[in-house]
C-alpha distance (Angstrom), angle and dihedral (degrees) to the residues before:
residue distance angle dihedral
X1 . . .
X2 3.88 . .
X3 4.11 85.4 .
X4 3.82 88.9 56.3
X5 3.84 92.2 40.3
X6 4.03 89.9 50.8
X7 3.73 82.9 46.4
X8 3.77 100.3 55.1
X9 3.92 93.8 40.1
X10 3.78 94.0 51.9
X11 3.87 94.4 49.4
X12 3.31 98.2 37.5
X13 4.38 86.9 49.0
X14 4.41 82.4 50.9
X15 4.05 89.5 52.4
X16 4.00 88.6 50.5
X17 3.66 90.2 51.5
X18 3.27 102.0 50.2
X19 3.51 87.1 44.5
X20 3.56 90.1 56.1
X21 3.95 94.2 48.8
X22 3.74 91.8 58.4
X23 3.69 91.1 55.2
X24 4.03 91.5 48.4
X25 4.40 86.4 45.8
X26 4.04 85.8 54.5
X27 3.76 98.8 47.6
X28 3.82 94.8 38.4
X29 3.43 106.3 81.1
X30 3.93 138.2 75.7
X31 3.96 119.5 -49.6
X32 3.95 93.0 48.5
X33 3.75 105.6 168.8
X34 3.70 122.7 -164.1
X35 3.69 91.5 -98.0
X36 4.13 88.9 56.0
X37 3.48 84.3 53.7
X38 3.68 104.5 52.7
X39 4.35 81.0 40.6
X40 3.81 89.0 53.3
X41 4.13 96.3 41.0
X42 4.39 78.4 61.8
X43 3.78 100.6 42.4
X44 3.93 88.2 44.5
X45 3.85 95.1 56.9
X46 4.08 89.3 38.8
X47 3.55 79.1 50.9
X48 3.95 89.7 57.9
X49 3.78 94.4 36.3
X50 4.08 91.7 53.8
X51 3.30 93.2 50.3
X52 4.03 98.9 52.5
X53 3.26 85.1 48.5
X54 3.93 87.4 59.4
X55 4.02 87.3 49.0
X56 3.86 93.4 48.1
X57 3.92 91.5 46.1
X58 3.95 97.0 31.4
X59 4.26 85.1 57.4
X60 4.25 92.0 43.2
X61 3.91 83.0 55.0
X62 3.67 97.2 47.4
X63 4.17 90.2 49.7
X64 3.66 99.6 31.0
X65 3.51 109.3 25.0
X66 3.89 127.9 101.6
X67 4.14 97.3 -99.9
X68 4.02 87.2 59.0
X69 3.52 121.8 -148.5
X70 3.70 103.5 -67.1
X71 3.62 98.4 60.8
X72 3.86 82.9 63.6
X73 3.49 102.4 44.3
X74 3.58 97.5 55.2
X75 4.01 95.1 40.8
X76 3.56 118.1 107.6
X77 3.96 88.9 -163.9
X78 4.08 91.7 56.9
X79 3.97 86.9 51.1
X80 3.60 92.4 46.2
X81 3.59 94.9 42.9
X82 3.34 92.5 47.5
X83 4.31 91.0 48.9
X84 3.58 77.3 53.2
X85 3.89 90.9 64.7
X86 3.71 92.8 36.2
X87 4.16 85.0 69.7
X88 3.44 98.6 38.7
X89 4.13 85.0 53.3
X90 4.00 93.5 42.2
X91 3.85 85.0 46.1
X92 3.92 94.6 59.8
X93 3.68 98.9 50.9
X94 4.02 98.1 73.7
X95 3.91 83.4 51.8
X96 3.49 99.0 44.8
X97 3.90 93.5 51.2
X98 4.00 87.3 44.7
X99 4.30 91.9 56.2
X100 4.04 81.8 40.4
X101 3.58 97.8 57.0
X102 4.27 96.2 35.2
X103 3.58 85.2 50.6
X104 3.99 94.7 51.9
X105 3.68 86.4 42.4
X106 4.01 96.7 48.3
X107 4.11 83.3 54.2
X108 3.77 91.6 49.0
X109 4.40 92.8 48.2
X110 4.15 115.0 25.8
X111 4.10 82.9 -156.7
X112 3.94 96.0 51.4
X113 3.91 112.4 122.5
X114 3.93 125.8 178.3
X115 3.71 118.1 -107.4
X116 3.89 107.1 -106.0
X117 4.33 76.4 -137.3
X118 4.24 84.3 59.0
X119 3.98 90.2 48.7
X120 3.70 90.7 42.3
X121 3.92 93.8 52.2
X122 3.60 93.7 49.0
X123 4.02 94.6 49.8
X124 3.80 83.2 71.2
X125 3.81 92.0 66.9
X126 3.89 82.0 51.7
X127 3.61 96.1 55.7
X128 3.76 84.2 42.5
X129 3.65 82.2 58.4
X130 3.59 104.9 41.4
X131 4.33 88.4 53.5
X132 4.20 89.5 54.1
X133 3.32 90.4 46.7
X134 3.77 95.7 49.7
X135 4.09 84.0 63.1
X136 3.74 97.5 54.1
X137 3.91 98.6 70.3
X138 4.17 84.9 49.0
X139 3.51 89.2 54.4
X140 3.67 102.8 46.7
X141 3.86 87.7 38.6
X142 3.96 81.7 59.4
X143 3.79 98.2 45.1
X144 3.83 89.8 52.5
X145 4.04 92.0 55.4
X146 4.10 87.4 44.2
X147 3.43 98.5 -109.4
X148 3.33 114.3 143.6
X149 3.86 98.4 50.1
């Protein structure tokens, strides 16, 4: 039951963050008002909050769940899933400190509005993003089937 459990709570945790990087992809882009801002400040630490969640479940799978730890170790579709993750997680840190600081400097000037170039250069990341996370499903589709061993 606690392999099921583990199961449910880690898909369920990759659903919400996807979920939650569609909303960040439609309010990143030109024409950010200050209420996208303060909407995109929340989705980006959700963001960040999902996906620990992900970690802290992901890692209770790997030592408690049914496959046992030395299915994953040896599995070059865990390590490359997880590589996969890696980028998606580097990726979100040049956004992240780009809402941070627009938000700080929106507080410090009422009349402050991000570049469209700013939004633009961050989108990148995104598509960064979207590609990594494109190779997750293919690994996990591959672990299931016991490739990898």
């Amino acid at each position: 039951m606690l392999d099921l459990s583990l199961a449910i709570a880690h898909h369920l945790a990759v659903f919400a963050v996807v979920a939650i990087f569609a909303a960040e992809w439609l309010l990143l882009r030109p024409g950010l008002d200050d209420q996208g801002l303060r909407r995109l400040v929340m989705i980006d630490r959700a963001y960040g909050a999902v996906a620990g969640l992900i970690i802290v479940v992901g890692v209770l799978r790997v030592i408690y769940g049914g496959s046992g730890w030395d299915y994953y170790a040896a599995n070059w579709a865990f390590w490359s899933k997880m590589a996969a993750f890696g980028i998606v997680g580097l990726a979100t840190v040049p956004p992240t400190i780009a809402i941070i600081r627009w938000a700080r400097a929106r507080k410090a000037d009422p009349h402050y509005r991000v570049a469209a170039g700013a939004l633009m250069a961050q989108r990148r990341y995104l598509w960064v993003q979207l590609a990594a996370f494109a190779c997750i499903p293919i690994f996990a589709a591959a672990m299931a089937r016991g490739y990898g061993v």
